[in-house]
C-alpha positions as CSV (number, residue, x, y, z in Angstrom):
1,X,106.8,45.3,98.5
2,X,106.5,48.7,97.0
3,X,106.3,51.6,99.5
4,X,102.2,52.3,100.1
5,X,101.3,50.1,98.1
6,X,99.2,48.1,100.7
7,X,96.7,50.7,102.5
8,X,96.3,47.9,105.4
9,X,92.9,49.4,106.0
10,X,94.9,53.4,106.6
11,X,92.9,55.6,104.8
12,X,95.6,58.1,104.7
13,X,98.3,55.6,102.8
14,X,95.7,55.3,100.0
15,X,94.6,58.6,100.0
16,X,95.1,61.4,97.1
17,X,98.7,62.7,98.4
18,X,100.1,58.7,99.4
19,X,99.0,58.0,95.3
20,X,100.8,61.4,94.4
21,X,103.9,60.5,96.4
22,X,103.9,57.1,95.5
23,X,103.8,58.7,91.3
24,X,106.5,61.3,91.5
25,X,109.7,61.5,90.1
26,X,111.6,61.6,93.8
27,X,115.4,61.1,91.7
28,X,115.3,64.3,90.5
29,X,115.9,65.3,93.9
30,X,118.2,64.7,96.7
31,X,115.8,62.2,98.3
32,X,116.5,60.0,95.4
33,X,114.2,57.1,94.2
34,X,111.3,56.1,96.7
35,X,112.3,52.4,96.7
36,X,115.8,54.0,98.5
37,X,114.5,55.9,100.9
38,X,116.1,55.6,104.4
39,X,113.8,53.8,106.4
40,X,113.4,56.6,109.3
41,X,111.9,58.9,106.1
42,X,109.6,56.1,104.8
43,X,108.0,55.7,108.6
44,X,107.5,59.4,109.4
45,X,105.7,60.1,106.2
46,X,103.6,56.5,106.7
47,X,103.4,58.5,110.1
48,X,102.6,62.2,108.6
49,X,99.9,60.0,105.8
50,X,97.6,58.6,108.7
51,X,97.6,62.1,110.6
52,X,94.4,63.9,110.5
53,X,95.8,66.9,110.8
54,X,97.6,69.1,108.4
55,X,101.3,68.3,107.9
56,X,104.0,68.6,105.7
57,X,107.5,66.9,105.9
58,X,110.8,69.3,104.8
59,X,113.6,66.9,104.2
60,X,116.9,67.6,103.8
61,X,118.9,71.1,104.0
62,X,116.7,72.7,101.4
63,X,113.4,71.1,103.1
64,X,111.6,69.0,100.0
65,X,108.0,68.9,100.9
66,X,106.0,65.7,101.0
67,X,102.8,66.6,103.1
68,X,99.2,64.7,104.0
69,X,95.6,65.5,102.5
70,X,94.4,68.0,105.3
71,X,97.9,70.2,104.4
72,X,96.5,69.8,100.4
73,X,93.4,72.0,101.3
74,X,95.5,74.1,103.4
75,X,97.4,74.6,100.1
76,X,94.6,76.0,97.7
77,X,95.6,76.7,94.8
78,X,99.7,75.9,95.4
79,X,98.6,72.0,95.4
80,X,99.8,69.9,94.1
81,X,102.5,72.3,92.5
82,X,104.2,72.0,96.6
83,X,104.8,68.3,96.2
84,X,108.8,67.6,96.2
85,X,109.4,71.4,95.7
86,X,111.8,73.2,98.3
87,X,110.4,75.2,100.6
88,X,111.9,78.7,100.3
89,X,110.1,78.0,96.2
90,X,106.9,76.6,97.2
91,X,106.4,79.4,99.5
92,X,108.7,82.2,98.3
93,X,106.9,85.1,100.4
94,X,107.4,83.5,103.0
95,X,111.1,82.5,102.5
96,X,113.2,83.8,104.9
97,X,110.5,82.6,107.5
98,X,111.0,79.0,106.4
99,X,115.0,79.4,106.2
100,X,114.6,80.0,109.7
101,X,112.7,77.3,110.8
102,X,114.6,74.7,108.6
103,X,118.0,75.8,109.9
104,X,116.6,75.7,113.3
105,X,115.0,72.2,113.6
106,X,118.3,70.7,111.7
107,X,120.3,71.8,114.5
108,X,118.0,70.0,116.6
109,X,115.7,72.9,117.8
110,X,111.8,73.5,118.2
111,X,109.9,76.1,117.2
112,X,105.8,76.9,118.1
113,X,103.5,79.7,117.0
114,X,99.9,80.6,118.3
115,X,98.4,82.6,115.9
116,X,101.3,83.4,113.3
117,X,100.0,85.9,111.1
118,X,101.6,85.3,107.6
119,X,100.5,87.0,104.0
120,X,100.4,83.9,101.7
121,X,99.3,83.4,98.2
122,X,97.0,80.4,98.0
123,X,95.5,81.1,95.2
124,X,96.8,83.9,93.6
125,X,95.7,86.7,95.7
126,X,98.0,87.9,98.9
127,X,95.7,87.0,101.8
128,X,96.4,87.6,105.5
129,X,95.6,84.1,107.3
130,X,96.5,83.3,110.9
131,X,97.8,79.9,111.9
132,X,99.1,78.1,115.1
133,X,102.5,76.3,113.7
134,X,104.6,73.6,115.4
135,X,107.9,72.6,114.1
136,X,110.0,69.5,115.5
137,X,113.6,68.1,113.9
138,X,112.9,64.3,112.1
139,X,115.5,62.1,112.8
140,X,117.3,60.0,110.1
141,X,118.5,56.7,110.4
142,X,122.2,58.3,111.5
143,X,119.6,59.2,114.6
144,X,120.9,62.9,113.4
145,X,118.0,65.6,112.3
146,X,117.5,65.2,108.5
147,X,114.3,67.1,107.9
148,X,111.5,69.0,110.1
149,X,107.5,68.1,110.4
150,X,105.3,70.8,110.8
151,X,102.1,70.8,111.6
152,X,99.9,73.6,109.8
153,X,96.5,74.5,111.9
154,X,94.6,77.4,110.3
155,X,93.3,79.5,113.0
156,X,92.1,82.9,110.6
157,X,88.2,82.3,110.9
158,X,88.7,82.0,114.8
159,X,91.2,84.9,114.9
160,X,89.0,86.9,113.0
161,X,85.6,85.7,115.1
162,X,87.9,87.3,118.2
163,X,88.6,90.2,116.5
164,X,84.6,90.9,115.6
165,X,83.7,89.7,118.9
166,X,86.2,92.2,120.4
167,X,85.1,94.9,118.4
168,X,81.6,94.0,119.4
169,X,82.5,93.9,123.3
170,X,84.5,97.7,122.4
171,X,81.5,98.8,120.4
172,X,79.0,97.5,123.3
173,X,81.6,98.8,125.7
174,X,81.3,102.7,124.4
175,X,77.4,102.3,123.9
176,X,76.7,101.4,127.3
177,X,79.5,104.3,128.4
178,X,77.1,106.9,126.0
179,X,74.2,105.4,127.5
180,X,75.3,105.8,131.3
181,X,76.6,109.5,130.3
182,X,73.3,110.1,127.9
183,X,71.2,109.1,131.6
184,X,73.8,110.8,133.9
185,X,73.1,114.1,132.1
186,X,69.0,113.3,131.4
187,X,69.3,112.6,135.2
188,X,71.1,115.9,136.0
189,X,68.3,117.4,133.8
190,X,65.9,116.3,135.9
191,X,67.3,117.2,138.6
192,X,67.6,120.5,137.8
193,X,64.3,120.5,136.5
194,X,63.2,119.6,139.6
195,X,65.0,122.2,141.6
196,X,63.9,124.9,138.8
197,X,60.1,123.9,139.5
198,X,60.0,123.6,143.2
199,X,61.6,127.4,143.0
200,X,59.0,128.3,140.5
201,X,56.4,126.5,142.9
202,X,57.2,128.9,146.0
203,X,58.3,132.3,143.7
204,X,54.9,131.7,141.7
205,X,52.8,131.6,144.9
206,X,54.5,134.2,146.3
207,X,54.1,136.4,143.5
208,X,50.4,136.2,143.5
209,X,50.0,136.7,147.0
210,X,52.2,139.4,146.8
211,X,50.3,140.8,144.0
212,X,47.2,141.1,146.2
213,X,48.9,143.3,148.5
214,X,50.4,145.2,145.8
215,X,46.6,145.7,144.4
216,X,45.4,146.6,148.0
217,X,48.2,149.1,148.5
218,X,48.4,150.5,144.7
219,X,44.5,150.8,145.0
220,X,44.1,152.8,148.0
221,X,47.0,155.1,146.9
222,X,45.5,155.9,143.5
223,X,41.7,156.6,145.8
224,X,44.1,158.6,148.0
225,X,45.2,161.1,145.3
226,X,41.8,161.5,143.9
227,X,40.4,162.5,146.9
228,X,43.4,165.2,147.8
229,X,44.1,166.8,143.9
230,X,44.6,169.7,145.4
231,X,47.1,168.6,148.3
232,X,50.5,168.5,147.2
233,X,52.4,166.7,150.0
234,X,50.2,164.4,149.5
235,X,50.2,163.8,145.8
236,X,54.0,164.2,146.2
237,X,54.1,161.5,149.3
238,X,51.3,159.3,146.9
239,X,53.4,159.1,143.7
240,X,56.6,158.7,145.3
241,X,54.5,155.4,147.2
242,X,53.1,154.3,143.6
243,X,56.5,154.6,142.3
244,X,57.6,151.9,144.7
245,X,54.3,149.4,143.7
246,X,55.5,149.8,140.4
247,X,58.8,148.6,141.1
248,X,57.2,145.4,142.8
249,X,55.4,144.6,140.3
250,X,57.7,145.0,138.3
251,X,60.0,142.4,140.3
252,X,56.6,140.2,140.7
253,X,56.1,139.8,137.1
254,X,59.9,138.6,136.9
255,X,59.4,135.9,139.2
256,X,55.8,134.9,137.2
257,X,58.3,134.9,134.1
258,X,60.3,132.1,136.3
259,X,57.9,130.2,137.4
260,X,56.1,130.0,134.3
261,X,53.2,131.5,135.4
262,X,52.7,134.8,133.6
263,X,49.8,135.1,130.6
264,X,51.2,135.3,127.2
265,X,49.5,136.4,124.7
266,X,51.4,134.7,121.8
267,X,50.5,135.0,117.6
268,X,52.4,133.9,114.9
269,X,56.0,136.1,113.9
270,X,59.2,136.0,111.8
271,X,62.0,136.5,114.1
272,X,63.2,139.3,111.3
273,X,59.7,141.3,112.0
274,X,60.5,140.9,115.6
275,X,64.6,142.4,115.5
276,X,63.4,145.3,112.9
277,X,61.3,146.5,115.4
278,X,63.8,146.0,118.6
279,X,66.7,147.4,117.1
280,X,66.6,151.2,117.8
281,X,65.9,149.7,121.4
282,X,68.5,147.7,121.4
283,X,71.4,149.9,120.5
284,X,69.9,152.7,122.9
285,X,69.8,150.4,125.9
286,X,73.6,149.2,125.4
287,X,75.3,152.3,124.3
288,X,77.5,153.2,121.6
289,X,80.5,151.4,122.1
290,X,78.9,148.0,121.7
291,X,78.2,146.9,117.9
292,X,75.4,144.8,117.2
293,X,75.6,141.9,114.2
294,X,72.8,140.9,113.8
295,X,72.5,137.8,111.6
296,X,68.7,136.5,111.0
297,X,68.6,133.8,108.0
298,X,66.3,135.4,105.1
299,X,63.9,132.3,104.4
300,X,63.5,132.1,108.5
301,X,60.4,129.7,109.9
302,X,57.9,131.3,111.8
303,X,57.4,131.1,115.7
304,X,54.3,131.1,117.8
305,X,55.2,133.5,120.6
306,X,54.5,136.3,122.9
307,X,56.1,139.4,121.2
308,X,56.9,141.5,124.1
309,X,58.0,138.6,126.4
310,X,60.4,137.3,123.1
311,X,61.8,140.8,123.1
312,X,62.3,141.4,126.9
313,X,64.8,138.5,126.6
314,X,66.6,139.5,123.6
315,X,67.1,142.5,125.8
316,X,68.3,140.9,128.9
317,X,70.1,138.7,127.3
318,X,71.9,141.7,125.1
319,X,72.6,143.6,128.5
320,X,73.6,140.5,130.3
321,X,76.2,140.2,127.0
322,X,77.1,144.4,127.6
323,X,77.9,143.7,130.9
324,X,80.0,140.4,130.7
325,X,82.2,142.3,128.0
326,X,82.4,145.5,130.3
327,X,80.6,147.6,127.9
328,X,82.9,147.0,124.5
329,X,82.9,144.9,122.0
330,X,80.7,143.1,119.9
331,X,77.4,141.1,120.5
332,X,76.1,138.9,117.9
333,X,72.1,138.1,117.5
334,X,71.7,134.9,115.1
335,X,69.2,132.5,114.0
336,X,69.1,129.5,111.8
337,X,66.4,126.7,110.9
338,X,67.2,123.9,112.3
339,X,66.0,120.0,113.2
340,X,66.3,118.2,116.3
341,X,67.2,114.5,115.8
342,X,66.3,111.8,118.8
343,X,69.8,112.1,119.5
344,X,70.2,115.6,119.7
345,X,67.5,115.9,122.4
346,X,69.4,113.2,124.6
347,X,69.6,114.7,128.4
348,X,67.8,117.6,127.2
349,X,64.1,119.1,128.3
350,X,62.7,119.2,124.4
351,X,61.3,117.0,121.8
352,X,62.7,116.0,118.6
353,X,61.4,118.1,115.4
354,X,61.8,121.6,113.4
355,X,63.1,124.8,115.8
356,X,63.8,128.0,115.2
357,X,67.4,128.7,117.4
358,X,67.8,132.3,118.1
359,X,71.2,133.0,120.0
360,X,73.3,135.6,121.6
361,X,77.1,135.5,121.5
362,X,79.4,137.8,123.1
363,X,83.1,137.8,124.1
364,X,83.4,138.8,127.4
365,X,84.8,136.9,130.3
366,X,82.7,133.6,130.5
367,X,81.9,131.9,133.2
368,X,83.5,128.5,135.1
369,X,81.2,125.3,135.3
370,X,80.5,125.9,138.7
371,X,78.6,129.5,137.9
372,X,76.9,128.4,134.6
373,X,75.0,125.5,136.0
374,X,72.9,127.9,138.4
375,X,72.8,131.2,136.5
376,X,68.6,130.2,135.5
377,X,68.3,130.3,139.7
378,X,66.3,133.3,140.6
379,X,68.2,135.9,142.5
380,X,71.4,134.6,141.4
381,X,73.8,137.3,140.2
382,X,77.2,137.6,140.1
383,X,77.2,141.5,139.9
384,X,78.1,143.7,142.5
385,X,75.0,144.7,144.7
386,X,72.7,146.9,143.8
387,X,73.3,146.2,139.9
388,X,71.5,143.1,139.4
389,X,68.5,141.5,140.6
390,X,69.2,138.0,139.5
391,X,66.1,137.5,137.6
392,X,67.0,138.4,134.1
393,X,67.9,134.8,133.0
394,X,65.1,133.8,135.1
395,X,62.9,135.5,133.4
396,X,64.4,134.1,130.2
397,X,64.3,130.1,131.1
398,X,60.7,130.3,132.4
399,X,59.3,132.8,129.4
400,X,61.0,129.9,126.6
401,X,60.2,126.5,128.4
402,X,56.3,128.8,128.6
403,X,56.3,128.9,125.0
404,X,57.3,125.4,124.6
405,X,61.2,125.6,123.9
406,X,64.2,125.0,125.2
407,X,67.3,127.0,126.8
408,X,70.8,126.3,126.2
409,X,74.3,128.3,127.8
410,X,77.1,127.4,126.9
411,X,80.5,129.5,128.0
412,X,84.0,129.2,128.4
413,X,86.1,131.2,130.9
414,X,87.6,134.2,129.4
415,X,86.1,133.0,125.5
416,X,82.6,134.5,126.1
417,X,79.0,133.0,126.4
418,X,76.5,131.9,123.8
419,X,72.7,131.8,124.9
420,X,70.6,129.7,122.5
421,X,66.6,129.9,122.9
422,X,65.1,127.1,120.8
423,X,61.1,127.6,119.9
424,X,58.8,125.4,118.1
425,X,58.7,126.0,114.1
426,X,54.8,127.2,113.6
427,X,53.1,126.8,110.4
428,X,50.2,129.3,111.1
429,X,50.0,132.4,109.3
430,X,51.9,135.3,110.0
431,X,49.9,137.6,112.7
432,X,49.5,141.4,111.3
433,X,50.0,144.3,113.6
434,X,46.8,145.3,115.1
435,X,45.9,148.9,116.0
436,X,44.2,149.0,119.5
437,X,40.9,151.4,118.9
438,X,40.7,154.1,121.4
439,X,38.2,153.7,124.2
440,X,36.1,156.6,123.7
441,X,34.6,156.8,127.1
442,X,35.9,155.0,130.6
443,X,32.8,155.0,132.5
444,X,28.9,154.0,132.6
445,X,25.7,152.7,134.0
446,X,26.1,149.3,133.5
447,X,25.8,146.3,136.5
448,X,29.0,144.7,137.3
449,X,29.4,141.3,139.5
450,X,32.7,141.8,141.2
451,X,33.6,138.1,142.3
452,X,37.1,138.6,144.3
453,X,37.9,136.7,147.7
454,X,40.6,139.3,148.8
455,X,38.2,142.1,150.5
456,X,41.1,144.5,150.7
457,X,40.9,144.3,146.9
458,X,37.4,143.8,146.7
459,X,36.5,147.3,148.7
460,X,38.8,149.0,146.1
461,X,37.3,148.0,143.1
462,X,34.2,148.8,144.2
463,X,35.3,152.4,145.1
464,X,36.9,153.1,141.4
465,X,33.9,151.1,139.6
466,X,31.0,153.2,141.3
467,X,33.1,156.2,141.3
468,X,32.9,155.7,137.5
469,X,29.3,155.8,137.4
470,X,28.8,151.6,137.2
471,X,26.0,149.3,139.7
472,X,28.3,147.1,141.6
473,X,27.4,144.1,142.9
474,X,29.9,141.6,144.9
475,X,30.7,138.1,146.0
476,X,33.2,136.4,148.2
477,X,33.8,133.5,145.6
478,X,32.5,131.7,143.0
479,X,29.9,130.3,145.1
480,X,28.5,133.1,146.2
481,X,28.4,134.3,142.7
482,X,26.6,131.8,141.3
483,X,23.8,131.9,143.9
484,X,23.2,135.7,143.0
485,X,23.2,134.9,139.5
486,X,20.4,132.0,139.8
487,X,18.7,134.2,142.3
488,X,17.9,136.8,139.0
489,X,20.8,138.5,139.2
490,X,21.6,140.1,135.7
491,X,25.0,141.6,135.0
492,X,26.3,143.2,131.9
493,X,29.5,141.7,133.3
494,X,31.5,139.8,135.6
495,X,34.7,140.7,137.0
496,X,35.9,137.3,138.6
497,X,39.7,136.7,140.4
498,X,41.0,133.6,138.8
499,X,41.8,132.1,141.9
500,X,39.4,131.6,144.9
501,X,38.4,129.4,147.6
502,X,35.3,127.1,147.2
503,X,33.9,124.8,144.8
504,X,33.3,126.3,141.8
505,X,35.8,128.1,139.9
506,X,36.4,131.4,138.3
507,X,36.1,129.2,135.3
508,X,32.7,127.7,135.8
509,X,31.3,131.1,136.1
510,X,32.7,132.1,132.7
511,X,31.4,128.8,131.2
512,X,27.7,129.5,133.0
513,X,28.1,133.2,131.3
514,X,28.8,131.8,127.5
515,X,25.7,130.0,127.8
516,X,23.3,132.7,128.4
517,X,21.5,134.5,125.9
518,X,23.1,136.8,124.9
519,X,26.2,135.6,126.5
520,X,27.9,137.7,129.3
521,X,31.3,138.8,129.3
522,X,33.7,137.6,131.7
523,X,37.0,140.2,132.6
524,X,39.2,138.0,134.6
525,X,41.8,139.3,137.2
526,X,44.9,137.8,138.8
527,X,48.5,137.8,140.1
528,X,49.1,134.1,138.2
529,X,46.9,132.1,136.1
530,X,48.1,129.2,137.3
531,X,46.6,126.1,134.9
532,X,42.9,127.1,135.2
533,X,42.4,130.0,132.3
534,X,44.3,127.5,130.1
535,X,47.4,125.3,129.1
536,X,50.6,126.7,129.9
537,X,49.0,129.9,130.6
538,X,48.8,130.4,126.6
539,X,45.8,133.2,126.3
540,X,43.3,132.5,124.0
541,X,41.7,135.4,122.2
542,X,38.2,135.1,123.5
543,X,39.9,135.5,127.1
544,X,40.0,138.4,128.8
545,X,42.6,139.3,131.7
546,X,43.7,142.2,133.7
547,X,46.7,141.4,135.8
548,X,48.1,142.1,139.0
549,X,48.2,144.9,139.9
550,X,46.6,147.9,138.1
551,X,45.7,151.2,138.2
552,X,42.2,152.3,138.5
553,X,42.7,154.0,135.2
554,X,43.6,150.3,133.9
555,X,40.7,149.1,135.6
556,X,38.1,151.3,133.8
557,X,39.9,151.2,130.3
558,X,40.0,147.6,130.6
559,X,36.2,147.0,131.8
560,X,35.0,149.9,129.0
561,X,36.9,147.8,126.5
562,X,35.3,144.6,127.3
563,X,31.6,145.9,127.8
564,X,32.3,147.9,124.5
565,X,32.8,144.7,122.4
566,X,30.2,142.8,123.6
C-alpha cells in the first residue's frame, strides 16, 4: 500500500502537507523515492503528520524538511517553497543557527529554547518573532541519528504581551513614585503652611495688641509736647521717645505683613510703571558697586496689587541680594508672562492659570537646604546681630500669598539665590496716578462718635479731637454705640476700632451709617483688620482706615479728609 494513502480516520495523514508529501519529487534528493523510505522515516513523519503541534522533520546531514500543517502557518509566505528544501536554504538568515542544531542532534544531542528571538522573513519582510524551540536526534533504522524533529511554538504575541505589560507595571511603577513624591511635597506644603499660619496667628495678634499700646504711648507723648513747646528737655526727652514708637511700628507692621493681616490698598499696574519709579531707590539703597539688570518683558500683563507693599519687597529682596553677594556684583530684576499648568502647581500653594513672575537673582553665596526651608520664619536671620531683623522675607511671603500669589526660593550653595513672586494676571484697566488734594484746614465744629474699647486710646483721641475744635462723643463698643445713635444721637461721623468686644461689630455700625439719609461716614481704626473690613484684607475704595498707630497730626488730617468728601 502506498505511504498515506489510507488516512485511517488521522486527520493529519490526509491533511494539506501528507497530500503535498505524498506528490513531491523526493528522488531528487538524498531521501530517494517515498515508496524507499527506511521505515524509522516513514513512522516519525506518520508520527510528526498527527501532531497538533508545529513540527518539521530535518533528515539527513543537510536536514531536508518535511514538516506538519500547524508548521505550514508558522511558515507564511515560505510555504510550501520549505517542503524537501535544506534547511540552511529554506531559512538562510538563519543559517548558521540551524548548522548548529543539525550537527548537534546528529551527534546524538538535544537542544531547547524559551523564547528564542530570531529575525525571519516569512513573508518578505524581516520580522523579529520569539519562539520556544525543542530539538531531539530521530533515529534511523541503523538505530543511529539520521535527522532531528523540531518542534516550532511561536511565543511573539505572549512575549510581546509581557513586554507591554512590563512596561505598564514600570510606567504604573514611576506614576505611583511621582504621585507619592507629588503628595510628600503637597504634604510638606502643608505643613509648612500650617506652621507659617499658626506663626502668623500669634505675630498677627500680637501686633494688634501691641499696636494699642503703641497708640496709648505715641498719643500721650505727642499731648505731652504740645502742652510743653516751650520746654526743651522735654521736647528733646519726647522726640527721642516717639522716635522709638516709630521704630515699633515699624517692626509691628512687619509682622502684619507676615501674618497677612496688614490693609492693602491694591489698583491695577504694569510691573514696568512700578520698576521706573523704584529705580533711583533702588540703586541708592544698595550702593554703587552693585549693578542692577533689570529685565521687564515689553508686552508685560498687568497685576492687581498694593504699590508700596510690591515695592518694599523688591527692596528687601534687592538688599537681601546686596548682602548675600557682600556688596559686589550683579543683581538681576526679571519678569516674564507665564501659565501655570495643573502640573506645575503640584505641591505648591497656587492655582493653575496666567501669572505675572517677577524674580530676583543674585550670585552670592546661597544657602544649604537646611537654611532655605525656614528663611519665610519670622525673626529668622542668618546675619550677624544687630543687622537683621529676620522679617524682611517675612514680610515678602505674607505681602504675595495677601495678594493672591505665590513665593518660590530656590538656591544653591555658593551659586546664588533666585526669589520668584508669582501674582495673578489682571485684566482691569491700568490705575492712573492720583494726586492727593491738600486738606485745607485740619480742624472744626463738627460731632464725632468715637467708638474704641481701649480707654487708654479712647481718652487720647478725645484730647487731640476736641483740642481741634470737634464735639466728641464716645462709646465702649459697638453696643454702646448703637444705643446712642437710636437714642437721637446725630454724628457727622463715626470713628469706630475695627475690633471690639460685644455683639455688634465695627461693621454693623458702618452698614447702619450707609443707610441713613444722607449717609454718615465711617473712619475706621485698627492695629489688624483681621477678615471683618473685607476678604484678605483687600481695601475697597469706599473704606476708610487709619492704622495703628498715628500721630495726632494723622488723626486730624485723616478725619478732615473724610468729613471733607462727604
Amino acid at each position: 500500500m502506498q505511504f498515506l494513502s489510507n488516512p485511517h480516520g488521522c486527520e493529519g495523514w490526509a491533511g494539506e502537507m501528507a497530500q503535498r508529501i505524498r506528490a513531491f519529487d523526493w528522488s531528487a534528493t538524498d531521501l530517494g523515492p517515498i515508496n524507499q523510505w527506511s521505515t524509522s522515516l516513514v513512522c516519525n513523519v506518520q508520527m510528526m503528520l498527527a501532531s497538533p503541534m508545529p513540527m518539521v522533520m530535518l533528515w539527513g546531514r543537510a536536514g531536508y524538511m518535511i514538516y506538519n500543517d500547524s508548521y505550514s502557518v508558522f511558515a507564511g509566505g515560505r510555504h510550501p517553497s520549505l517542503l524537501g528544501a535544506p534547511v540552511e536554504l529554506g531559512w538562510p538568515e538563519v543559517a548558521d543557527f540551524n548548522r548548529h542544531v543539525v550537527d548537534t542532534c546528529l551527534a546524538g544531542g538535544t537542544l531547547s529554547f524559551n523564547n528564542k528571538d530570531l529575525v525571519l522573513l516569512r513573508n518578505g519582510q524581516p520580522e523579529t518573532v520569539w519562539l520556544d524551540l525543542y530539538y531531539s536526534p530521530v533515529a534511523g533504522d541503523n538505530q543511529q541519528p539520521a535527522g532531528v524533529l523540531a518542534i516550532v511554538v511561536d511565543t511573539t504575541e505572549l512575549v510581546k504581551s509581557e513586554q507591554v505589560r512590563q512596561e505598564l507595571t514600570h510606567n504604573l511603577e514611576q506614576r505611583v513614585a511621582a504621585e507619592v513624591q507629588a503628595r510628600s511635597s503637597a504634604e510638606d506644603q502643608l505643613r509648612q503652611s500650617q506652621k507659617l499660619e499658626a506663626i502668623g496667628g500669634l505675630t498677627g495678634g500680637v501686633a494688634h495688641d501691641f499696636n494699642n499700646l503703641l497708640q496709648v504711648i505715641a498719643g500721650n507723648l505727642h499731648l505731652l509736647a504740645r502742652h510743653e513747646p516751650d520746654n526743651a528737655q522735654v521736647q528733646r526727652r519726647v522726640n527721642a521717645a516717639i522716635a522709638a514708637v516709630e521704630r515699633g511700628a515699624k517692626l509691628s507692621a512687619q509682622l502684619l505683613a507676615f501674618a497677612r493681616r496688614q490693609p492693602l490698598s491694591p489698583a491695577v499696574y504694569n510691573p514696568q510703571r512700578i520698576y521706573a519709579g523704584l529705580g533711583e531707590l533702588l540703586q541708592r539703597a544698595l550702593g554703587e558697586t552693585i549693578h542692577i539688570d533689570v529685565q521687564l518683558p515689553q508686552d508685560s500683563w498687568s497685576i492687581n496689587v498694593d504699590r508700596n507693599q510690591l515695592e518694599n519687597a523688591l527692596l528687601n529682596l534687592a538688599i537681601n541680594a546686596r548682602d548675600a553677594m557682600k556688596g559686589e556684583g550683579v543683581i538681576r530684576i526679571s519678569g516674564e508672562n507665564i501659565i501655570l499648568n495643573p502640573g506645575d502647581c503640584i505641591g505648591k500653594s497656587v492655582s493653575p492659570g496666567e501669572y505675572v513672575r517677577l524674580a530676583v537673582t543674585d550670585t552670592g553665596v546661597g544657602m544649604p537646604p537646611g537654611i532655605q526651608a525656614r528663611v519665610f520664619e519670622p525673626f529668622f536671620t542668618t546675619k550677624r546681630d544687630g543687622h537683621g531683623t529676620g522679617l524682611g522675607l517675612s514680610m515678602v511671603f505674607g505681602f504675595v500669598r495677601q495678594s493672591g500669589g505665590h513665593v518660590e526660593v530656590s538656591s544653591e550653595e555658593g551659586q546664588g539665590t533666585v526669589v520668584q513672586l508669582y501674582f495673578p494676571r489682571s485684566l482691569g484697566e491700568e490705575c492712573l496716578e492720583a494726586s492727593d488734594e491738600p486738606v485745607a484746614s485740619v480742624g472744626g465744629q463738627e460731632t464725632i462718635l468715637v467708638v474704641e474699647d481701649n480707654e487708654g486710646v479712647r481718652l487720647t483721641v478725645v484730647d487731640v479731637l476736641e483740642q481741634s475744635g470737634y464735639t466728641v462723643i464716645t462709646a465702649e463698643d459697638g453696643d454702646q454705640a448703637m444705643s446712642k445713635l437710636k437714642a437721637g444721637l446725630q454724628p457727622e461721623l463715626i470713628f469706630t476700632d475695627v475690633v471690639m468686644p460685644g455683639r455688634l461689630k465695627s461693621t454693623d455700625l458702618a452698614a447702619w451709617a450707609r443707610a441713613q439719609t444722607p449717609p454718615v461716614p465711617v473712619l475706621f481704626t485698627s492695629g489688624h483688620t483681621r477678615d471683618i473690613l473685607s476678604s484678605n484684607h483687600l481695601l475697597s475704595p469706599d473704606i476708610h482706615l487709619l492704622s495703628k498707630p498715628y500721630s495726632p497730626e494723622a488723626l486730624t488730617l485723616r478725619v478732615r479728609s473724610v468729613l471733607t468728601a462727604r
